[in-house]
N, C-alpha and C positions, 0 to 999 in steps of 0.2 A: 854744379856743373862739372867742376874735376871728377866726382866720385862716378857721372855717367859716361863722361869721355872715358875714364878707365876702365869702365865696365867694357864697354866697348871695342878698346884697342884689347881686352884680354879674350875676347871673340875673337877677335882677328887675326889674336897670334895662334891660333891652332892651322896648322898648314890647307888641309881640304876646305873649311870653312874659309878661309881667305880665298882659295880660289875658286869656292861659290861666288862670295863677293866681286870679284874683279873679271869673272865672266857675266853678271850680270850690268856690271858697269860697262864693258864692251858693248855688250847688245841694248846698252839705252838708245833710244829709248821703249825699247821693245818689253815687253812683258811676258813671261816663258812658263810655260807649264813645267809639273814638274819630272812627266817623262822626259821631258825635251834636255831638264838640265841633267838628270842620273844620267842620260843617256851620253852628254858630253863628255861629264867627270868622272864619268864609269861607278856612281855608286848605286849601293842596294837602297832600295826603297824607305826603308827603317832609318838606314843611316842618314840620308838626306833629308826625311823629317824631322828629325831632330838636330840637323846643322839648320834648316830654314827656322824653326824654333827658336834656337837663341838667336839666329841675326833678326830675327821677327822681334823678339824680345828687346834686343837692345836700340830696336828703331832704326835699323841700316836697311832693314828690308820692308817692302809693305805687300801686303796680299789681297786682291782684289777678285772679284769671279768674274765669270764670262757664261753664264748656263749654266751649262754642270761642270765646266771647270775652275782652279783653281789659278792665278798666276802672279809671277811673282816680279816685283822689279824694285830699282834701289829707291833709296826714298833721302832725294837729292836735297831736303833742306838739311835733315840730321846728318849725312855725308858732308856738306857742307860746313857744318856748324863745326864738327869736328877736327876737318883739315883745317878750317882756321885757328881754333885752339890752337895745334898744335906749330902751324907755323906763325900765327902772329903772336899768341902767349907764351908757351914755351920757347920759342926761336925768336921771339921778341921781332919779327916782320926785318931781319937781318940779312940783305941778300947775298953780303958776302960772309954768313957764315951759312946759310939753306943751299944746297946744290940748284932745289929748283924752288925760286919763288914762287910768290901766290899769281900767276899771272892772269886768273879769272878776274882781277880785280885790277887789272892792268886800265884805266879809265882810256887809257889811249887809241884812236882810231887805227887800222891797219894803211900804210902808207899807199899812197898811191903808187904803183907800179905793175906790172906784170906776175900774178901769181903763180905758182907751180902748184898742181892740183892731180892727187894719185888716184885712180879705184880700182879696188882690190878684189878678185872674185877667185874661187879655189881656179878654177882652170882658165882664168883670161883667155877664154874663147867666146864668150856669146854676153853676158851682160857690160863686164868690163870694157871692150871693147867698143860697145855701143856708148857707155857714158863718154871715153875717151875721143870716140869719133865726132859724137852730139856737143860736147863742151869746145870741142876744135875749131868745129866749123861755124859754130853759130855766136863763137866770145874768142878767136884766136887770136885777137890783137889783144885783150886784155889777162887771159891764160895759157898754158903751157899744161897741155892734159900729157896723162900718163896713165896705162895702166898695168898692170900687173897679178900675177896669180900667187896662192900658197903652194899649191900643185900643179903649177901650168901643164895646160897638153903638149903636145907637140907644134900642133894644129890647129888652126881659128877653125871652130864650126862651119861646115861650108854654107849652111842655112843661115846664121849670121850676118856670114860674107854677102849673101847673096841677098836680104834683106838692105844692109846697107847701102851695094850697086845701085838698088832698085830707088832707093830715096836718095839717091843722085849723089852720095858721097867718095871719097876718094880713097880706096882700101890700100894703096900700094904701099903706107906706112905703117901698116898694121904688123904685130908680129907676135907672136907668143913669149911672155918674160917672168922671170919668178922673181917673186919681190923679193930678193938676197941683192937684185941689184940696183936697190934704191935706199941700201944702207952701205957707210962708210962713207972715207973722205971723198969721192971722185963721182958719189952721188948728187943729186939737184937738191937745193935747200926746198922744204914741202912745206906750203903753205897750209893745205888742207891736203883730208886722206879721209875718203871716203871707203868703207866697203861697201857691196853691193850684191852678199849673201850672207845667208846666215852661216856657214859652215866657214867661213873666213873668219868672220866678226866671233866665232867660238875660240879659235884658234889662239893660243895666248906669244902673240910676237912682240919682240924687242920694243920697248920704247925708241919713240921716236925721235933724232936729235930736234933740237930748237920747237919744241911743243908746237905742232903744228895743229889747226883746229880740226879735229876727228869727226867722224859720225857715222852712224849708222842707217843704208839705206838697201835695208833689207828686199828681198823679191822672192818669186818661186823660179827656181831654173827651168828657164824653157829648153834647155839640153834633155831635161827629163819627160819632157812630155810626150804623152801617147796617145793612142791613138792614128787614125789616117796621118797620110801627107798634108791637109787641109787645115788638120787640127793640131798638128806638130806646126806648121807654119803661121797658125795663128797664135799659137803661145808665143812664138819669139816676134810676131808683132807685136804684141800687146807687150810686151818686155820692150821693146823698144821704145813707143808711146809711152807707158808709164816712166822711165827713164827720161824721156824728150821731158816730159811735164816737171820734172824736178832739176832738170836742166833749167828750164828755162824761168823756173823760180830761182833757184840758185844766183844765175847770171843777171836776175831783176835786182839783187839785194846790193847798195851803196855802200860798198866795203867801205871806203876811205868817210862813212861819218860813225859806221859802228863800232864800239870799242868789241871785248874779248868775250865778255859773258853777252852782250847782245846778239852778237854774233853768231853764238856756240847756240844759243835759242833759237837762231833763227835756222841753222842749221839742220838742228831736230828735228823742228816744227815742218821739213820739206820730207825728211824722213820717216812721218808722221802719214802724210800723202795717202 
């Protein structure tokens, strides 16, 4: 076991190949081709096969097809197996001497109370918005939505806006925010932090204080679609609708009987959708 766990962390300490790994862990539970990741990390082709090669090797990565393509995602037992070694054998399961415990193993339920729940889209115009408006209205006594961009516009999408009017919601809170201000002291403690594109979920940002539960709930931006007025306005319904539906799986789930790793499962599994 030692001699594979060190195989492994000596993968990790090469700097590009660590941040293959921890873009791949961002986008769980998504599975990415490998244009999709050169094109992130900015490498050449060559060199990305042979960094997916040894994390392939050491069991952190798994490769599965899809047709004729190839895709790649982590491979959450071996990752697992690993962070435990190192913080329950090496660190002997010690929380005051590990900055951050193992809190997947946390058996504890999340307390009853009022959640604070982020999503994060590059331009918090058109899908962020929609989850934040969808989780407000339809669980507001039980969360506290927020959303936020990595490049906010200036501007909510006025097709957005105007999809929301129409499904009878309240826009006058709405407003364009870059997530810079949902860190620091005088920000809200975050329960859960959703993104809700890929190009966020790529982005490598600051950990989060107090480990809030993450996920990933990928979409295609109806910002970018073309075509007619008809076919532009049916992208951002169906963004809306498919968002509504994992809403309202989301708000079905009994916080207060699920511990940390049930939780985090069930998470995925809406982001799975």
């Amino acid at each position: 076991m030692e001699i594979e766990i060190a195989k492994r962390l000596t993968i990790l300490g090469h700097p590009q190949r660590l941040a293959l790994f921890r873009l791949l862990m961002r986008r769980y539970p998504d599975r990415l081709p490998a244009g999709e990741i050169a094109e992130v990390l900015g490498l050449k082709p060559s060199t990305l096969s042979s960094y997916l090669a040894a994390l392939s090797k050491a069991g952190l990565i798994k490769q599965t097809r899809s047709g004729t393509s190839l895709l790649y995602s982590v491979e959450t037992d071996v990752v697992r197996e690993t962070f435990d070694f190192l913080l329950l054998d090496c660190g002997r399961g010690r929380p005051d001497v590990l900055s951050a415990p193992n809190a997947a193993d946390d058996p504890a339920p999340m307390a009853s109370r009022k959640y604070n729940v982020l999503f994060i889209c590059t331009g918090n115009s058109a899908r962020s918005i929609f989850a934040e408006t969808l989780l407000r209205d339809t669980a507001g006594g039980r969360f506290n939505a927020f959303s936020a961009g990595s490049k906010p516009f200036s501007e909510l999408n006025p097709i957005a806006v105007d999809v929301l009017k129409t499904k009878g919601h309240d826009v006058s809170r709405l407003r364009s925010k870059n997530v810079s201000e949902f860190f620091g002291p005088d920000a809200p403690h975050l329960d859960f932090v959703f993104t809700v594109c890929n190009q966020a979920a790529n982005e490598d940002c600051p950990a989060w204080d107090g480990q809030p539960i993450s996920g990933h709930w990928g979409m295609p931006d109806p910002v970018k679609a073309e075509g007619t007025a008809a076919q532009k306005s049916l992208a951002f319904q169906q963004a809306y609708g498919a968002l509504k539906n994992r809403i309202q799986a989301f708000t079905a789930l009994q916080l207060n009987t699920l511990d940390r790793s049930a939780l985090q499962t069930a998470v995925d599994d809406i982001g799975r959708q």
